[in-house]
C-alpha positions in Angstrom: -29.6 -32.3 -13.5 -29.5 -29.5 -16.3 -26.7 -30.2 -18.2 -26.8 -26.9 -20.3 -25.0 -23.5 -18.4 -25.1 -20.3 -20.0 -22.0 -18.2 -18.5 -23.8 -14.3 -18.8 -21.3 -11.8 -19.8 -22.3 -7.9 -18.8 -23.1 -7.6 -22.5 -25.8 -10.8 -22.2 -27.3 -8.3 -20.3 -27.2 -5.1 -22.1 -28.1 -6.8 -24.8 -31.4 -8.3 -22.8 -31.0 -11.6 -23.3 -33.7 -12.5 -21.0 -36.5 -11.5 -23.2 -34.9 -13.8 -26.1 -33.8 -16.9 -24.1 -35.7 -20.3 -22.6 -35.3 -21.6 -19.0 -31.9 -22.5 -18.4 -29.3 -22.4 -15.8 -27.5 -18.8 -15.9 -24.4 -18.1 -14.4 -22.3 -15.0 -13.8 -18.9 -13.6 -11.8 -19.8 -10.5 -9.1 -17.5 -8.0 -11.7 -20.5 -8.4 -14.5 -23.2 -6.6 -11.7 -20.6 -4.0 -11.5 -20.2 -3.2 -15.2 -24.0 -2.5 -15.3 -24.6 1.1 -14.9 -28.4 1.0 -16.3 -30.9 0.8 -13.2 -33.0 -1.1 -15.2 -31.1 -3.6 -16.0 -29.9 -3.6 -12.6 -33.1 -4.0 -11.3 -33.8 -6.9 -14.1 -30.7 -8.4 -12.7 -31.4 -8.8 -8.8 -34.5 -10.2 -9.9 -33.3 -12.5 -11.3 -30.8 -13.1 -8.4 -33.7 -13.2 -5.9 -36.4 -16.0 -7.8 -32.7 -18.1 -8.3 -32.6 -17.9 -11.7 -29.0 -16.3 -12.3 -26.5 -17.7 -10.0 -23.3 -15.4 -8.9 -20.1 -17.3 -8.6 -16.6 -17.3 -8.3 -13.9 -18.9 -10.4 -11.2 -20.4 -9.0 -7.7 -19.0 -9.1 -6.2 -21.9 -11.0 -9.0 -21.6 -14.0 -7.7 -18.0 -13.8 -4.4 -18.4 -14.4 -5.2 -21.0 -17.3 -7.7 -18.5 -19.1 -4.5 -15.8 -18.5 -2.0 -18.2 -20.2 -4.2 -19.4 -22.7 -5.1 -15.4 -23.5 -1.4 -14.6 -23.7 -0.8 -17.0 -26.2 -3.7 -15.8 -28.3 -2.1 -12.1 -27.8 -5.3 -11.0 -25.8 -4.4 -11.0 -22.3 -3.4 -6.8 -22.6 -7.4 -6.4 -24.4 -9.4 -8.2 -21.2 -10.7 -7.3 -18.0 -10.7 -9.2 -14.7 -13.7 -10.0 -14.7 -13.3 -10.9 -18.9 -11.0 -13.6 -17.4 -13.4 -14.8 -14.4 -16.4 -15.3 -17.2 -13.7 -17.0 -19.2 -12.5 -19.5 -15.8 -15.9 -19.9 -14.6 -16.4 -21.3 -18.5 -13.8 -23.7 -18.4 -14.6 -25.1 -15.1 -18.3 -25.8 -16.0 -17.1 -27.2 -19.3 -14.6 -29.4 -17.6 -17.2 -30.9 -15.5 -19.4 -32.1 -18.3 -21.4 -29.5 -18.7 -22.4 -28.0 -22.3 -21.3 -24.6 -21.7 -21.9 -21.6 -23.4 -20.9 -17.7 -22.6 -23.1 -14.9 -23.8 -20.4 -12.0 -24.8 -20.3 -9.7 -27.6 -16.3 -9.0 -26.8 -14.2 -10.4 -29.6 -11.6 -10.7 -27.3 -13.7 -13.0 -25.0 -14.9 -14.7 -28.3 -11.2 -15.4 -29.5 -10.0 -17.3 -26.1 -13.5 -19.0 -25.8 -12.5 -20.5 -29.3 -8.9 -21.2 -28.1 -10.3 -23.1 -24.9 -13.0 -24.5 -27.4 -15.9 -23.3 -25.3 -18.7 -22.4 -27.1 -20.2 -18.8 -27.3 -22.9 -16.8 -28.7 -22.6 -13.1 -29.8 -26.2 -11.3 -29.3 -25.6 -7.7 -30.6 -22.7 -7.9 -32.7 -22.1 -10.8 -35.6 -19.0 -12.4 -33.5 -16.1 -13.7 -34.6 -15.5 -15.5 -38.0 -11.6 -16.7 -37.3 -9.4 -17.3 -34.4 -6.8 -15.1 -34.1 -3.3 -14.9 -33.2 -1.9 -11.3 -32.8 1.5 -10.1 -33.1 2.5 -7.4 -30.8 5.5 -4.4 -32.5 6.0 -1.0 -32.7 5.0 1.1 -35.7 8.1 3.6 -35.2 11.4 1.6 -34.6 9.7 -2.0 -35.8 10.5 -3.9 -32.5 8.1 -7.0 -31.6 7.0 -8.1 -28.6 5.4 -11.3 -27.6 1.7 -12.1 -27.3 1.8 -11.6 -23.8 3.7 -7.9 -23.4 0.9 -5.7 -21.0 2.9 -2.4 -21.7 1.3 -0.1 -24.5 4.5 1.8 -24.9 7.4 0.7 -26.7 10.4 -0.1 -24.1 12.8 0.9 -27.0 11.5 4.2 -28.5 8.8 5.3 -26.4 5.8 4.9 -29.4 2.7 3.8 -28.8 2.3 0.1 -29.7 0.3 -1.8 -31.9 -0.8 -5.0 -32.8 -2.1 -6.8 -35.9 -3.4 -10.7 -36.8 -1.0 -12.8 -38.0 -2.7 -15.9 -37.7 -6.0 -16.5 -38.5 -7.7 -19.6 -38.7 -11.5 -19.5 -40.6 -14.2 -21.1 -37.9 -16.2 -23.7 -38.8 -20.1 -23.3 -37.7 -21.7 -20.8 -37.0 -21.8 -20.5 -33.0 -24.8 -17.6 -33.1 -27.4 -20.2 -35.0 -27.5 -21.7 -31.7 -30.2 -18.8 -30.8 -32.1 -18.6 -33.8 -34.9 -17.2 -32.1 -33.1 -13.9 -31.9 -33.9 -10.9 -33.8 -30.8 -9.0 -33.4 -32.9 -5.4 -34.6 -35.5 -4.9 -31.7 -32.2 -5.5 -29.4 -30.9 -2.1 -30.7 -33.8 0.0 -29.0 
């Protein structure tokens, strides 16, 4: 059995990580195919789905709610998208079967809880994330703070728009994208 599982985030493939990356076990939730508005890629993608070489699954709702605790903690539950969080369970479960797991996202946010849950991840277009970060939620105007988890973007007090900043950050050690040397970031861009 392959031990390795890459966990494909819709920016895996906007990025075309196929042309970069070995054989390998590739997984993805059913939200990613929707987040892919490129026919091309599209195409590329039920290709792939066809020969068996991307798998489509579901997380489970209990990996869910962890990934949603564990994000409100960090302060990035308000900053990621359902199917953010489904990447993120379908992670965790892989990982917490013994697999050596690994999602493909360029979202910081995604990067930040991946770190939190310590599942490994690799940033293809972007440089990704050089500290974990804990964010504090206030509002500019009257100064009230809110707690990691608040989902509202206005403040309950005044009515401002809210805002959030790091408080905590923590440097990484490693460097999670030398894990794909082989990538040359530049002929991703065209």
């Amino acid at each position: 059995m392959n031990k390795k599982v890459l966990i494909l985030d819709a920016s895996a493939f906007i990025g075309k990580f196929y042309f970069y990356l070995p054989n390998g076990k590739y997984i993805t939730v059913p939200g990613v195919l929707n987040e892919i508005l490129d026919e091309k890629i599209k195409n590329v993608i039920e290709t792939y789905i066809q020969s068996q070489k991307i798998e489509i699954k579901s997380p489970s709702t209990r990996s869910i709610k962890i990934v949603e605790q564990v994000a409100s903690e960090t302060g990035d539950l308000p900053y990621i998208s359902e199917t953010d969080k489904q990447i993120l369970a379908l992670a965790l479960e892989y990982k917490n079967k013994g697999f050596k797991t690994t999602i493909i996202s360029d979202d910081y946010a995604v990067q930040n809880i991946a770190k939190k849950l310590t599942i490994n991840f690799v940033s293809l277009v972007q440089k990704g994330i050089r500290y974990l970060i804990s964010w504090e939620i206030y509002c500019p105007a009257c100064g009230k703070r809110f707690p990691p988890s608040y989902a509202d973007d206005i403040c309950d007090v005044c009515g401002e728009k809210i805002k959030r900043k790091a408080v905590k950050k923590k440097l990484l050690r490693g460097k999670e994208n030398e894990k794909f040397k082989g990538i040359n970031r530049k002929s991703q861009r065209t």
